[in-house]
Backbone as CSV, one residue per row, in Angstrom:
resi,resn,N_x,N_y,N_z,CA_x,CA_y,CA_z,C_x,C_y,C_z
1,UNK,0.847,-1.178,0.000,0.000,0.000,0.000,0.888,1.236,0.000
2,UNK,0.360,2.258,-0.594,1.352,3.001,-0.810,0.735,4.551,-0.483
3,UNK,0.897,5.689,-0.554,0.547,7.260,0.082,1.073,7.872,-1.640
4,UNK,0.062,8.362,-2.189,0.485,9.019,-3.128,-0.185,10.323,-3.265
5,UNK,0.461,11.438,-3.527,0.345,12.882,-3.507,-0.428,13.120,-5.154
6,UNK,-1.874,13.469,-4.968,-2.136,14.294,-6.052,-1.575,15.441,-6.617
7,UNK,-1.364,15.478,-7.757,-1.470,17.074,-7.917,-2.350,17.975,-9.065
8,UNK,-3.130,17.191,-9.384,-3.926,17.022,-10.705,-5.644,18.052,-9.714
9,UNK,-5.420,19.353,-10.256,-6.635,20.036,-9.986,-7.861,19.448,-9.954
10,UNK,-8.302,18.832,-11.005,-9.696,17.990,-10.685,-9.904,17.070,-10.101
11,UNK,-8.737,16.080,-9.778,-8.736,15.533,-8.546,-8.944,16.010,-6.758
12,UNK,-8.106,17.470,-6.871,-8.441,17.744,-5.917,-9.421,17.937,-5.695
13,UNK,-10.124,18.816,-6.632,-11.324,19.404,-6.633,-12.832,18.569,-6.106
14,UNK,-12.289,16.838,-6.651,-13.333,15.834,-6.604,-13.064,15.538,-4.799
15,UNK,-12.510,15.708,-4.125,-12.144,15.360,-2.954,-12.816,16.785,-2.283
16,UNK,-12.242,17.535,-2.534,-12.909,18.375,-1.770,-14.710,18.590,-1.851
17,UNK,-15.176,18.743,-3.147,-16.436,18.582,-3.193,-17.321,17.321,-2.916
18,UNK,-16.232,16.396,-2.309,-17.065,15.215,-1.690,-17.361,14.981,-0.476
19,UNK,-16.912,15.878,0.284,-16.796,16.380,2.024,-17.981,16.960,2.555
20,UNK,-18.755,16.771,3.390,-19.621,17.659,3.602,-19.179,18.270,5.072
21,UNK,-18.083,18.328,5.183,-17.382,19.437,6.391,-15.975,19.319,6.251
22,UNK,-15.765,20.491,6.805,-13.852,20.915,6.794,-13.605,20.893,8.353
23,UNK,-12.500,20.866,8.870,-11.663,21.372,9.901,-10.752,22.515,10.078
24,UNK,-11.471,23.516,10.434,-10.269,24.636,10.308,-9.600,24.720,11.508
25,UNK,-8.409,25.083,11.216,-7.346,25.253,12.313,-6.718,26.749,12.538
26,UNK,-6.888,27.262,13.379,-6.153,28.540,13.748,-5.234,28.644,15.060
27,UNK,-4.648,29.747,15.173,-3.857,29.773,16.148,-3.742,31.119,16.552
28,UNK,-3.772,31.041,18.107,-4.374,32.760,18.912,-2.887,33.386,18.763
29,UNK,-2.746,34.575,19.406,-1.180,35.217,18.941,-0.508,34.828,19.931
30,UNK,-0.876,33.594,21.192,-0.215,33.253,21.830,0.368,31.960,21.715
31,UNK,-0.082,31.700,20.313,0.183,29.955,19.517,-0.763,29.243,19.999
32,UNK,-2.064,28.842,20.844,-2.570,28.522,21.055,-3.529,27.787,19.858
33,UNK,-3.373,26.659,19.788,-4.105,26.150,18.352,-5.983,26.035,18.851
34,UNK,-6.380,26.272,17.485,-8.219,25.970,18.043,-8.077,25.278,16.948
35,UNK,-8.882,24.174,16.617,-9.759,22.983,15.318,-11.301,23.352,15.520
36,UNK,-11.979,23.345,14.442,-13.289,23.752,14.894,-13.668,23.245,12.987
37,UNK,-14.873,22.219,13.127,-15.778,21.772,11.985,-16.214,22.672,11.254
38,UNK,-16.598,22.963,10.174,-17.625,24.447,9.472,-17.662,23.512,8.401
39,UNK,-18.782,23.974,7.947,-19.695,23.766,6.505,-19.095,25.015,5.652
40,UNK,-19.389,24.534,4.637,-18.364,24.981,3.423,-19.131,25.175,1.812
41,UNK,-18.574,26.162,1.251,-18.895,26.093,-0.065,-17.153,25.994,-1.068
42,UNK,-17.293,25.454,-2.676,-16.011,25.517,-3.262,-16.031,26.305,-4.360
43,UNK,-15.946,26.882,-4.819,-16.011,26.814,-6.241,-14.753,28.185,-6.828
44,UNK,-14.220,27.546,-8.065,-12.956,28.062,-8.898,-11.538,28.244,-7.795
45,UNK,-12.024,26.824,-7.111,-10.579,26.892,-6.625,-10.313,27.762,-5.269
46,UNK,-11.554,28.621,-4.620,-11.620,29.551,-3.580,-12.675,28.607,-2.541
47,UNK,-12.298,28.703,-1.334,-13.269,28.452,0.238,-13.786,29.332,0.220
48,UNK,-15.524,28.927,0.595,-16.009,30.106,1.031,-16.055,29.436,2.422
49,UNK,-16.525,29.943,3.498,-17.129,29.822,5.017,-18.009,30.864,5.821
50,UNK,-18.777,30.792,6.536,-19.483,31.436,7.167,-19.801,30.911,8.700
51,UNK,-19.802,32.007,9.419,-20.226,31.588,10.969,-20.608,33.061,11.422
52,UNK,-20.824,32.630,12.678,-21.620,34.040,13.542,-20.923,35.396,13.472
53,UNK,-21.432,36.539,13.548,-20.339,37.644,13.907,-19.437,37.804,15.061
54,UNK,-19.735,36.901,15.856,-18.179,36.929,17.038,-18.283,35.344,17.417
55,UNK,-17.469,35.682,18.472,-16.667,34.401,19.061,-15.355,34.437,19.137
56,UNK,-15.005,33.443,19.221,-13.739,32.456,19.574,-12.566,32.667,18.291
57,UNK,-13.642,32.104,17.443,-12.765,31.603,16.059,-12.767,33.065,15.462
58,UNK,-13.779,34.074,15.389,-13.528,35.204,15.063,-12.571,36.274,15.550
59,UNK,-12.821,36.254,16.804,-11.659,36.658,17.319,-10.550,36.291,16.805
60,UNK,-9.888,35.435,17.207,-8.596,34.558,16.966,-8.004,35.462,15.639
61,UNK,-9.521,34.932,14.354,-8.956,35.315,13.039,-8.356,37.102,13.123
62,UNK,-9.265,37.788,13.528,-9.367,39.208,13.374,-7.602,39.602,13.745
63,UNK,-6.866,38.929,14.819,-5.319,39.039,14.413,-4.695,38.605,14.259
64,UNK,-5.016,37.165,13.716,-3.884,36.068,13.136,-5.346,35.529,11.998
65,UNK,-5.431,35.946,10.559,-6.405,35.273,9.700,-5.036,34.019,9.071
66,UNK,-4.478,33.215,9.578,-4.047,32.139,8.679,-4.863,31.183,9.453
67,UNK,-5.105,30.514,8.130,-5.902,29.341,8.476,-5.017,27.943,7.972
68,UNK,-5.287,26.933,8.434,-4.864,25.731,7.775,-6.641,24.792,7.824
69,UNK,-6.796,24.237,6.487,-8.286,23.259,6.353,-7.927,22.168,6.196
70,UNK,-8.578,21.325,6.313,-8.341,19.760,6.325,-9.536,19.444,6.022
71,UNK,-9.889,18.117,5.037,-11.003,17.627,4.150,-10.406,15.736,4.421
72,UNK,-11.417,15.280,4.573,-10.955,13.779,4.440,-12.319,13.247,3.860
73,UNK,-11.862,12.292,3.156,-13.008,11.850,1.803,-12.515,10.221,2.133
74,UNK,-13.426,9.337,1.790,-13.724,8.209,1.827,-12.740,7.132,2.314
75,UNK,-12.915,7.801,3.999,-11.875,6.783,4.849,-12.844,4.903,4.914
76,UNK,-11.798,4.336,4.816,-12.307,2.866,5.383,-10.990,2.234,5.572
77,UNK,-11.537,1.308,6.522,-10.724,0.141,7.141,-10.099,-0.671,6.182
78,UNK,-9.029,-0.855,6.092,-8.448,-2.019,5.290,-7.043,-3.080,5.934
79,UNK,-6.772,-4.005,5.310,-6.503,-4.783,6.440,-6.012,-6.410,5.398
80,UNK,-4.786,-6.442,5.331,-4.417,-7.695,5.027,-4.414,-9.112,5.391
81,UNK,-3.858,-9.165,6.388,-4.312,-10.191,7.730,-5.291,-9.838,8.789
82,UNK,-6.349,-10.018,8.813,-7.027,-10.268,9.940,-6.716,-9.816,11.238
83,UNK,-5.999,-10.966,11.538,-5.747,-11.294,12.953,-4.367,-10.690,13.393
84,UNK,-3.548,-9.640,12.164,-2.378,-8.471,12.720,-2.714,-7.713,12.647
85,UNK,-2.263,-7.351,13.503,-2.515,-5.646,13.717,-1.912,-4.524,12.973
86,UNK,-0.526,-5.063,13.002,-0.019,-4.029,12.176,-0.476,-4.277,10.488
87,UNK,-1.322,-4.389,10.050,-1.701,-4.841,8.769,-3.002,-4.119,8.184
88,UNK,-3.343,-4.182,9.520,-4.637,-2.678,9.460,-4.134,-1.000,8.918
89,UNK,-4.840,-0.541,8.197,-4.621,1.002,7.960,-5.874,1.481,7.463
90,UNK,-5.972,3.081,7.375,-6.904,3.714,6.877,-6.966,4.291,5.474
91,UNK,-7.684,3.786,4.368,-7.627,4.328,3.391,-8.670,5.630,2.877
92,UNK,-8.263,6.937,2.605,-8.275,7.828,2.477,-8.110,8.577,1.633
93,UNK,-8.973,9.861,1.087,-8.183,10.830,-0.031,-8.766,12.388,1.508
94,UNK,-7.152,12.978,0.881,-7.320,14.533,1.982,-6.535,15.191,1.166
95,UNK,-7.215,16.232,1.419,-6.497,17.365,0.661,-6.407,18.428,2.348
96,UNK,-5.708,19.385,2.295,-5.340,20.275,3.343,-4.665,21.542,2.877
97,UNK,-5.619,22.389,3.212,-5.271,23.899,2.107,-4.847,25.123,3.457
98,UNK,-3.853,25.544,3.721,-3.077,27.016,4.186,-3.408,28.190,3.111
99,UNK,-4.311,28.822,4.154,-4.416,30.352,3.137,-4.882,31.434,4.580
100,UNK,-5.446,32.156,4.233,-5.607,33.550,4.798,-7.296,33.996,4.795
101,UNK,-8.068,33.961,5.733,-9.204,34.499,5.718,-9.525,35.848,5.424
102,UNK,-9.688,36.424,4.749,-10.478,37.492,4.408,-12.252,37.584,4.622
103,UNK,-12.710,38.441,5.544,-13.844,38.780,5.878,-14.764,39.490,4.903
104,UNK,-16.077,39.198,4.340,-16.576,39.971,3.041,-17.363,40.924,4.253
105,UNK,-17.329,41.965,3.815,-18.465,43.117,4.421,-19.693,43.124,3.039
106,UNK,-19.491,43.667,2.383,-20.174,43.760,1.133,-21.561,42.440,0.851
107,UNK,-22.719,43.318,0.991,-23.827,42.426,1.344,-24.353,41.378,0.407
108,UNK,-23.984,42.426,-0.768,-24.308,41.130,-2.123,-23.662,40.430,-2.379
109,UNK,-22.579,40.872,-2.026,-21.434,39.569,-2.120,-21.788,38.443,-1.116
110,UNK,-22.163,38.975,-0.142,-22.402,37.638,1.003,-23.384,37.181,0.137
111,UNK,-24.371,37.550,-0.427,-25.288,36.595,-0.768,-24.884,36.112,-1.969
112,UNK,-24.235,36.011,-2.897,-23.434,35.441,-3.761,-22.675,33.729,-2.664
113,UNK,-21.767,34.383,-2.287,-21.144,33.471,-1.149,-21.817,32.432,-0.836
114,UNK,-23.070,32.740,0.320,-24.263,31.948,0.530,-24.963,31.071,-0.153
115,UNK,-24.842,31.485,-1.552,-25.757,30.879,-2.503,-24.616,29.732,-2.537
116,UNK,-23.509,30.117,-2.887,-22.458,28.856,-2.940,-22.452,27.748,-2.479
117,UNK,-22.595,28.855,-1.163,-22.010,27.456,0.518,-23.405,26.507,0.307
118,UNK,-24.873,27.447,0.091,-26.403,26.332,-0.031,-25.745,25.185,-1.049
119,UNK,-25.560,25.496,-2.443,-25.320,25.059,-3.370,-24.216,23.763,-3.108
120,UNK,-23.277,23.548,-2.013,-22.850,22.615,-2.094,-24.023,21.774,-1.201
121,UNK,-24.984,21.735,-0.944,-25.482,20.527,0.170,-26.869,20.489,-0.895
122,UNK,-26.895,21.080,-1.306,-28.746,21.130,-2.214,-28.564,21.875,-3.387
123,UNK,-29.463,20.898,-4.233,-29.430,21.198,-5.842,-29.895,22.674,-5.940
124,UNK,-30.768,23.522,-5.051,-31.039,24.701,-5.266,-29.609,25.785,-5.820
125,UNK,-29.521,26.856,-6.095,-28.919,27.362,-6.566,-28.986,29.013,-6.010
126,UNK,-30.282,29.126,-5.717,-30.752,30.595,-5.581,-32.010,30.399,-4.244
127,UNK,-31.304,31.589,-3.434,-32.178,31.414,-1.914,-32.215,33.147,-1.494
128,UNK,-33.578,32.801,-0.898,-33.348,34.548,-0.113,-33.093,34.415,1.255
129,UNK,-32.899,35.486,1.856,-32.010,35.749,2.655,-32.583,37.316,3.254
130,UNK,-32.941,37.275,4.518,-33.600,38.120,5.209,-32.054,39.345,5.653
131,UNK,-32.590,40.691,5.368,-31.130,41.886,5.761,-30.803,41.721,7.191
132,UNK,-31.553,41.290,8.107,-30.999,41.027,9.411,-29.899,39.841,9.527
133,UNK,-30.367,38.566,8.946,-29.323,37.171,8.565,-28.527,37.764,7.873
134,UNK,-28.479,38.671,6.944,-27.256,38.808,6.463,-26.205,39.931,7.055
135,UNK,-27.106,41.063,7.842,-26.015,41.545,8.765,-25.456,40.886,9.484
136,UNK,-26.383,39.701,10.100,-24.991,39.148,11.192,-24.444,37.829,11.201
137,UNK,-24.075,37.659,9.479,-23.401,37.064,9.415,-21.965,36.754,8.728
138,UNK,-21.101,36.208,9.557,-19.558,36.594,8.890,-19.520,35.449,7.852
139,UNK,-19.197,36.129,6.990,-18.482,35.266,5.860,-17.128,35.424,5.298
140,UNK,-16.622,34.472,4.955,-14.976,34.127,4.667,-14.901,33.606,3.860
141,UNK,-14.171,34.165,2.840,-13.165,33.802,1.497,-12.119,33.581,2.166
142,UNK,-11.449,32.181,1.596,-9.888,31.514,1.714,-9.471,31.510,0.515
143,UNK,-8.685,31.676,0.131,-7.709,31.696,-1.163,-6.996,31.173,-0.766
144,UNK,-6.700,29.607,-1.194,-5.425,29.318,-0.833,-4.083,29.669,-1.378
145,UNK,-3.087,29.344,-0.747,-1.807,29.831,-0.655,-0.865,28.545,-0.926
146,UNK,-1.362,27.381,-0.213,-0.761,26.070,-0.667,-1.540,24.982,-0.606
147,UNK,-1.716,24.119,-1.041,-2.903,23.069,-1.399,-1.982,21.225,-1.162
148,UNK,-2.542,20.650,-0.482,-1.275,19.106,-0.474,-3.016,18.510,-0.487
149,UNK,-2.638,17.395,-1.552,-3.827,16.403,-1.878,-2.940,14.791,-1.409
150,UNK,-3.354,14.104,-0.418,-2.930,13.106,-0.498,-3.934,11.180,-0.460
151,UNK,-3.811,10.976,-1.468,-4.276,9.418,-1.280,-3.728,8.155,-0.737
152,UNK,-4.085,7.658,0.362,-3.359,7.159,1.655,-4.329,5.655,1.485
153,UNK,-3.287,4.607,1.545,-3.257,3.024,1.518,-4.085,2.983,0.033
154,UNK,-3.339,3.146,-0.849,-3.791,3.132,-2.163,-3.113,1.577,-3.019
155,UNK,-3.822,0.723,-3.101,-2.981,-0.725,-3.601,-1.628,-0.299,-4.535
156,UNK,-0.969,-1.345,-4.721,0.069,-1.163,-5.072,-0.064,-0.868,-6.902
157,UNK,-0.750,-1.989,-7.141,-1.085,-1.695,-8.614,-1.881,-0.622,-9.085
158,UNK,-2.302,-0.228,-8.058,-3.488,1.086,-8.429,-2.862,2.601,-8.535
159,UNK,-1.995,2.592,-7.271,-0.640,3.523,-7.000,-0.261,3.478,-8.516
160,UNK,0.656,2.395,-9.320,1.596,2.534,-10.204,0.518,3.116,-11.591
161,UNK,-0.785,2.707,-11.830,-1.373,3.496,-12.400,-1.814,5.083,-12.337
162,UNK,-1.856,5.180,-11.380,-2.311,6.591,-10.992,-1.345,7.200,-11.254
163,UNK,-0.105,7.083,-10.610,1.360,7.571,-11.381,1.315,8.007,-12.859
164,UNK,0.918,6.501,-13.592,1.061,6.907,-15.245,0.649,7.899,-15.565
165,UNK,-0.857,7.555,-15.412,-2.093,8.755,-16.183,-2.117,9.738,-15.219
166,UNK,-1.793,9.814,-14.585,-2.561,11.441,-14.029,-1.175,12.077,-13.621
167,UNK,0.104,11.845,-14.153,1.278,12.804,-13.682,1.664,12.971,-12.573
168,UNK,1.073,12.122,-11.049,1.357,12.690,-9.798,2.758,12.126,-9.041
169,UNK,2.704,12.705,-8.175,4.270,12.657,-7.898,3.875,11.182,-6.464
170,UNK,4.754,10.557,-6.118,4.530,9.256,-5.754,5.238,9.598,-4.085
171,UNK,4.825,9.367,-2.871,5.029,9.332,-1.664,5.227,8.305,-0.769
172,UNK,6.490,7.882,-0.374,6.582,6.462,-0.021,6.388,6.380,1.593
């Protein structure tokens, strides 16, 4: 079994839009790390996110906006022998994106945003949105900055294909 590094955009892209939650990670200016779940929208390669107008995680961002995300897509058990242990592993595709939160003020834009984030969980496309919900709510563009896609306990023969056709670089 082998760990092989995507690097093929629509691959990532298929991993990430197969998640129906992220993990964001921040850190207070005293290094203090927070992880915290959020629902998510994707599209052209940009995070959107949204949560309340304060807190914890808002805070935090307002003087340290780096973020690190984490996505994990279709973990299962796998397992050669049975009855060893060490033979067990988790097979997996994750991608994990470092970028910078930026806060939208701009109201139509949030609802642009919104429509996104709906749009990944339901075929709808277009929703209204009351001016009070949208004053108080924060929304976040991530642009990432660096992107690592990795496919973890991938068979051996499947690994050496994926190599061929899709150009990716191989992780031992």
């Amino acid at each position: 079994m082998k760990t092989v590094t995507i690097t093929e955009q629509p691959k990532i892209d298929e991993v990430i839009r197969s998640c129906q939650f992220c993990f964001v990670a921040v850190a207070d200016i005293d290094a203090t790390p927070y992880v915290f779940p959020m629902n998510f929208g994707y599209q052209d390669g940009i995070l959107y996110l949204h949560s309340g107008p304060q807190g914890r995680k808002t805070d935090i961002l307002e003087k340290n906006p780096k973020v690190c995300i984490s996505f994990c897509a279709n973990a299962s058990l796998y397992y050669t022998a049975e009855q060893i242990a060490c033979t067990y592993l988790m097979q997996t595709k994750s991608v994990i994106i470092d970028g910078q939160v930026e806060f939208i003020a701009d109201d139509a834009e949030k609802i642009r945003i919104m429509n996104i984030i709906m749009a990944h969980y339901t075929t709808k496309t277009d929703f209204q949105y009351s001016d009070p919900a949208i004053k108080n709510v924060r929304v976040w563009k991530v642009q990432p900055t660096q992107v690592t896609c990795r496919f973890l306990g991938v068979p051996h023969r499947e690994a050496m294909q994926l190599e061929k056709t899709q150009h990716i670089k191989k992780n031992v």
